[in-house]
Each structure stands twice: as C-alpha cells, then as structure tokens.
DOSE-809235 format. One line per field, with one value per residue (C-alpha): residue number from 1; x, y, z. Coordinates in pm, 1 decimal. Layout:
% residues N
pos c(NUM:...);
east c(X:...);
north c(Y:...);
up c(Z:...);
***
This chain:
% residues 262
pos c(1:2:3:4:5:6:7:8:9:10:11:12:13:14:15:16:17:18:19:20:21:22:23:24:25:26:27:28:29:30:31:32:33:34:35:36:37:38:39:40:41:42:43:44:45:46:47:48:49:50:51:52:53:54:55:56:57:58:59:60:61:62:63:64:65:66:67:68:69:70:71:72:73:74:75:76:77:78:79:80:81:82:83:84:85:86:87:88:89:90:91:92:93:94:95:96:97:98:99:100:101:102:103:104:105:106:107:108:109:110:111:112:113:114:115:116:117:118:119:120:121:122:123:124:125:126:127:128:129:130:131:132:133:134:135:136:137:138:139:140:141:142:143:144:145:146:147:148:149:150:151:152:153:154:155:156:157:158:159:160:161:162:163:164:165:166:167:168:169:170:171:172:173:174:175:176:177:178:179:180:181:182:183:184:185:186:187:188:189:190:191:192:193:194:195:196:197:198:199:200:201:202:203:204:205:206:207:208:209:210:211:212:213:214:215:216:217:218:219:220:221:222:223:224:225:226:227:228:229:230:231:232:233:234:235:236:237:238:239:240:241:242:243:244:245:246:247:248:249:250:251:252:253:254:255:256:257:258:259:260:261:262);
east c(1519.1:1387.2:1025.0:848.4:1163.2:1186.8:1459.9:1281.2:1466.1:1413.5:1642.2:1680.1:1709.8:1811.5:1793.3:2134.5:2089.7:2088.6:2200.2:2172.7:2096.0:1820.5:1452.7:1312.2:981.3:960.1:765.8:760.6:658.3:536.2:567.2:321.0:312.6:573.6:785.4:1070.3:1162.9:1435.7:1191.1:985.2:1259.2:1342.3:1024.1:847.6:1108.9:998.8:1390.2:1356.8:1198.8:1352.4:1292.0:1401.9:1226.4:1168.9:1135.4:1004.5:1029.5:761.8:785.7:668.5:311.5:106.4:302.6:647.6:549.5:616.6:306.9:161.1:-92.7:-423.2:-425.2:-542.7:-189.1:1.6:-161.3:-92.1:233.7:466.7:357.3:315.6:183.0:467.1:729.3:508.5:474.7:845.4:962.1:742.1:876.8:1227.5:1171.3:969.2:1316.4:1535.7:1704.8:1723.2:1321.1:1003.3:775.1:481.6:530.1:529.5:366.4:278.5:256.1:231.4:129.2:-124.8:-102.8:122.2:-78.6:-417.8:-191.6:-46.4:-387.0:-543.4:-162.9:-204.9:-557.6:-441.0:-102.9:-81.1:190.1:132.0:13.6:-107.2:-147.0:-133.5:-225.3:-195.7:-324.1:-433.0:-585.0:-866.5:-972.7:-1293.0:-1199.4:-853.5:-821.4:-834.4:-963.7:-1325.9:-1553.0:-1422.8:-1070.9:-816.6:-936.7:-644.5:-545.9:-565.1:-493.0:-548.9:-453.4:-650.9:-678.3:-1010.0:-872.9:-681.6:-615.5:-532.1:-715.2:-1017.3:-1163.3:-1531.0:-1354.8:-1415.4:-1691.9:-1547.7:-1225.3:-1349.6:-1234.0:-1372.1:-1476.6:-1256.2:-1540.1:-1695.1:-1362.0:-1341.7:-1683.1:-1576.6:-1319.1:-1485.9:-1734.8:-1419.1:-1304.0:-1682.1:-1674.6:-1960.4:-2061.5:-2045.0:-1728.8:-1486.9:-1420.7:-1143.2:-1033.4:-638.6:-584.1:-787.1:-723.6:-695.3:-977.7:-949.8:-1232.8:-1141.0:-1373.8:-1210.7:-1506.3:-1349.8:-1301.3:-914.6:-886.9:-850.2:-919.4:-972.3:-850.6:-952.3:-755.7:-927.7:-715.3:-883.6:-763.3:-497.3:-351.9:-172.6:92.1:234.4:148.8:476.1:671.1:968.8:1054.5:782.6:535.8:249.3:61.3:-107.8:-81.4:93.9:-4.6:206.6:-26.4:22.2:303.3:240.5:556.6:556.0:147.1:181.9:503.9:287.9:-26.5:214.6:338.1:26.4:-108.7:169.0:10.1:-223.0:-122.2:-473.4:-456.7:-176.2);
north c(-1512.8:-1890.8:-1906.1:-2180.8:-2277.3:-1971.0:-1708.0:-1373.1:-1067.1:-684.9:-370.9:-290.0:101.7:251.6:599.6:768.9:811.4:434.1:294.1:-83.2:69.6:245.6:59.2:202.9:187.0:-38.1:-9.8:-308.9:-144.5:-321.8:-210.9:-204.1:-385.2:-419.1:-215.0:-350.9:-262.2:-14.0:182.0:209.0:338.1:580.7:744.6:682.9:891.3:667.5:669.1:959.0:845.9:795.1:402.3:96.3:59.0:-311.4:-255.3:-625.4:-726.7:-916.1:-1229.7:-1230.4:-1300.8:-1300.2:-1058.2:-1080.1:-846.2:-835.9:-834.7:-983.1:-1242.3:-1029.1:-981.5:-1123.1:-1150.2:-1402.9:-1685.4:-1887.5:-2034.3:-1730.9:-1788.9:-1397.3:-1414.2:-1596.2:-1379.6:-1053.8:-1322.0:-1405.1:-1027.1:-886.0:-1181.0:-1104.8:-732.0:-798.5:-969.8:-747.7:-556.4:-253.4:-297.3:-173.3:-448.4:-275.9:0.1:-217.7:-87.7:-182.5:41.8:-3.0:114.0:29.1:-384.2:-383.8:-158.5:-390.9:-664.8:-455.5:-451.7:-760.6:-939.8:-672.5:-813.9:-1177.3:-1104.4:-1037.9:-811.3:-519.7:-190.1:-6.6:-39.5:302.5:262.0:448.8:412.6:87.9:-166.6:-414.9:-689.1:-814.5:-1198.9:-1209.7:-979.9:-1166.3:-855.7:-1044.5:-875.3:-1055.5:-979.8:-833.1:-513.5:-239.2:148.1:237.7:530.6:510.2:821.1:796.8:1036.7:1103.7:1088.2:766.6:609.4:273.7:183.1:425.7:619.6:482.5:103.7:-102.7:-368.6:-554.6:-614.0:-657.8:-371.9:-238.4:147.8:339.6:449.1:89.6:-52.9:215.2:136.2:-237.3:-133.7:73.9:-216.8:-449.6:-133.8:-125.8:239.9:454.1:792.7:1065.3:1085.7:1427.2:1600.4:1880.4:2022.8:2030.6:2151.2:2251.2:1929.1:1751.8:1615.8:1431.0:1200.9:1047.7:810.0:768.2:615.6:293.2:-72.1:-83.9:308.0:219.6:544.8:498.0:768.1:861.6:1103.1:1240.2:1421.3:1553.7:1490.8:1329.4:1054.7:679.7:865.1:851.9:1214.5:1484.4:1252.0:1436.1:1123.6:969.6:750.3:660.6:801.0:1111.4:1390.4:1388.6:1631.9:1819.5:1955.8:1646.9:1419.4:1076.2:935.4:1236.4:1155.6:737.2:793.7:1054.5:785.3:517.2:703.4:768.9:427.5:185.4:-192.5:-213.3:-457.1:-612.3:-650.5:-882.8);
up c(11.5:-65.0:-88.0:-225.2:-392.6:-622.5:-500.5:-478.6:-396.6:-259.5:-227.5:108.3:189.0:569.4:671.6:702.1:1084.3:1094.1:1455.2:1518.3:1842.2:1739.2:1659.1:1354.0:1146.3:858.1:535.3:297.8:-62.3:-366.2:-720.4:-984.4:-1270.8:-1520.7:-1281.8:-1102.1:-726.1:-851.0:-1033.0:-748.7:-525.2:-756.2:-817.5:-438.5:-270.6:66.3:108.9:231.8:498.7:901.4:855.3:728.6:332.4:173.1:-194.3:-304.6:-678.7:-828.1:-1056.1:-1413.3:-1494.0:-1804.5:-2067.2:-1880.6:-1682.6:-1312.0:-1058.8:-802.6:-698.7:-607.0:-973.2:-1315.0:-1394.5:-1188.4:-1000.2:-629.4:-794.3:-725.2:-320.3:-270.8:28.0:197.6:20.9:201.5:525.5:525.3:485.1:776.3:1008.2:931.8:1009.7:1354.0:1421.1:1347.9:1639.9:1446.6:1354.5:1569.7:1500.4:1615.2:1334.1:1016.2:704.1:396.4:82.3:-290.4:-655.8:-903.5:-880.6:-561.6:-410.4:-451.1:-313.4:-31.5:106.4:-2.7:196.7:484.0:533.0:620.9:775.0:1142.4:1267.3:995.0:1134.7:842.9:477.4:208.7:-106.2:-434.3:-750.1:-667.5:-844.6:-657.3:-813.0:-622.5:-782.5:-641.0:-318.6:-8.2:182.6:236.3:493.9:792.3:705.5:931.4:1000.7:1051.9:862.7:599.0:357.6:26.5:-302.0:-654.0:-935.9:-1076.1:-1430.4:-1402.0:-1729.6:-1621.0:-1327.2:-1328.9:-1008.1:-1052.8:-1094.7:-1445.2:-1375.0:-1756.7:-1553.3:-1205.1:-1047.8:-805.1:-774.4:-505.6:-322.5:-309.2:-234.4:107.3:193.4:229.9:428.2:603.7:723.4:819.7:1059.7:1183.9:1116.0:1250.8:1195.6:931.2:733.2:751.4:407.2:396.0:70.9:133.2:-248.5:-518.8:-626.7:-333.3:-103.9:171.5:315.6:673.7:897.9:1209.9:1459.1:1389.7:1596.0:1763.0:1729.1:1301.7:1085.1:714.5:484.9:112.5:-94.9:-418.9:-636.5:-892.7:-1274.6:-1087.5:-1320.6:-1261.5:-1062.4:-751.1:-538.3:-543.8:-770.5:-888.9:-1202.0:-1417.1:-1202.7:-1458.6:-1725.3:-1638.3:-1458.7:-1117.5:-836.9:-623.8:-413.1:-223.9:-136.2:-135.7:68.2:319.7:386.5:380.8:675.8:888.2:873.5:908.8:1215.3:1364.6:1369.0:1556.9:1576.4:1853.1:2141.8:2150.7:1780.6:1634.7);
***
C-alpha cells in the first residue's frame, strides 16, 4: 500500500472458515516497538480468531527501531494515521468485511497509537489495548476525541512502560489514562470491580454515551507481556490466568459500531 509515497506493508491473516460469501469481523493490530508485524502474529495468537486480522508493520524511528507516530520515536513523516485511515477504508469495502465490526488492537507503542488513531478515525468500533504506552505529548486522544470502547490489559510490575505511568517520559499512569477516557465516553456512576484471578482484576464502567463501556484489566506482577501468550511477548512475567486475544475478540464482539455513531 502507497501512502504518502512510502510503500508500507501488513500480513494479512483469514480464518480457515473463510467464505467470500460470508461478512466477517476485522481487527487491524499494531506491533510494539522494535517488533515487526510477524512477531506480533506469532505471539498474539488473534489468528485464532473467526475474522479477518491486519497485522501492520511500522517504519523505523529513532534507534532503527520500528514504531509508530503517537510516540517519542517517529514523527508526522511516516503519515501513520493515513496508513491506519487507508487500511480501515479498504476493509469497510471489502465484501468479505463487516464494516460495522472493525477493531483496533495493539502492544506497548502500537497499542498507545491504536487508541490515540481509533480516536480520530471514524468507522472503528472498538479499540483493546495492552501494555500500552500513552504519551500525553503525542496521543491525539484529547478530551473531545471520538468517544467509542475500549478495553485496555496492564501488569502492575511492568518494566518498560510502568502501571503508575513515568511523568520523566510523559507517560501517562493507566488509571489517569482510563479516567480520560472515561470522560470522552461521559461515563457516570460507580465503576464494577470483579477479581477474575488472583491476579487478575477487572474494573468496568459501562453507564457510558452511545451504549460505550470502558474496561480495565489489572494483572497483578503482570509484566510487558501480552495475556495467555504461549511464545515470548516482553520482559516479564506473562499471565495465564487471562487471555488477551480470546478477551479483545469477545469485547470486540460485543461492541459492533453504532449506526448513530460513524
């Protein structure tokens, strides 16, 4: 794919039930950094999912490293946001595509740009993210953003992109990051916690504007690591109390694109 005359590239994956004459959910995922879409597919296990999987690479940055714009690490040159714009028009076209059951998902860097692109791009449903890294000078989530879903999975014990957020590199804490969101959904009332695990707890707000729910996972002493990853996802440790591509799919599910809101 062309975009702003640099060729960018993604592996696409489709379920093994696969009928042009069947719509299926989408899910465009985004890697983290110095990862490359392959890892991510490999790791994610979101191909096991019954829908269509975009697995976007990233462009070097600062390092040689892949990422994304949203980040410290690669400015408005690579044109990120049209890449993310360009690959959720050409699945709302698709035949073979629901377009009211986009998502977008991510890790670490791709996930803060998963949501900070989901926040200014009509026609996605939902956004998950995990591990994610926000980065209050470069998101474009602002208060009046888009509001829509959204799920996100951090460990407490995160080595790279810490829980409580990093205020020397302008990250933002998780729970300040979901009470942002939280305020673009015009959530009201008192939040639901339910321990799932004993290292799993899960915070959900779901008096929200457009029917929205916002969803916080806590795993505790959870590392940089993907949920239920079977192959090496980050440092730390890596629960399997939880499942992070079973859990995104289910939200993903549960929350199709509004028709009142594009």
């Amino acid at each position: 794919m062309n975009v702003g005359g640099q060729t960018r590239t993604f592996i696409e994956h489709v379920p093994a039930n696969f009928s042009p004459r069947t719509k299926k959910p989408a899910v465009i995922a985004f890697h983290g950094r110095g990862e490359t879409d392959g890892r991510f597919a490999a790791y994610s296990q979101l191909d096991g999912a019954d829908a269509v999987v975009l697995y976007a690479q990233g462009l070097n940055g600062k390092g040689g490293k892949p990422s994304w714009e949203a980040t410290p690490y690669i400015g408005a040159w690579a044109h990120d946001y049209e890449f993310a714009t360009d690959l959720v028009r050409w699945l709302a076209k698709s035949p073979c595509v629901d377009a009211t059951r986009i998502g977008m998902t991510g890790k670490s860097d791709g996930a803060g740009f998963a949501a900070s692109a989901a926040c200014r791009i009509n026609g996605v449903a939902a956004v998950a993210t995990i591990s994610a890294a926000f980065y209050q000078e470069h998101s474009h989530c602002t208060a009046s953003g888009r509001p829509l879903p959204v799920l996100n999975m951090h460990g407490t014990a995160d080595p790279v992109i810490p829980y409580d957020g990093q205020p020397a590199r302008g990250l933002y804490s998780t729970d300040d990051w979901i009470q942002l969101w939280r305020q673009r959904d015009q959530c009201t009332g008192q939040a639901t916690d339910r321990k799932l695990a004993p290292d799993v707890v899960r915070t959900t707000w779901s008096s929200c504007a457009h029917g929205n729910t916002v969803v916080n996972y806590r795993i505790i002493g959870g590392g940089h690591t993907w949920a239920g990853a079977t192959k090496p996802s980050g440092p730390g440790d890596t629960t399997h109390s939880l499942n992070a591509a079973q859990t995104v799919m289910a939200f993903f599910a549960a929350h199709p694109l509004p028709r009142t809101n594009p």
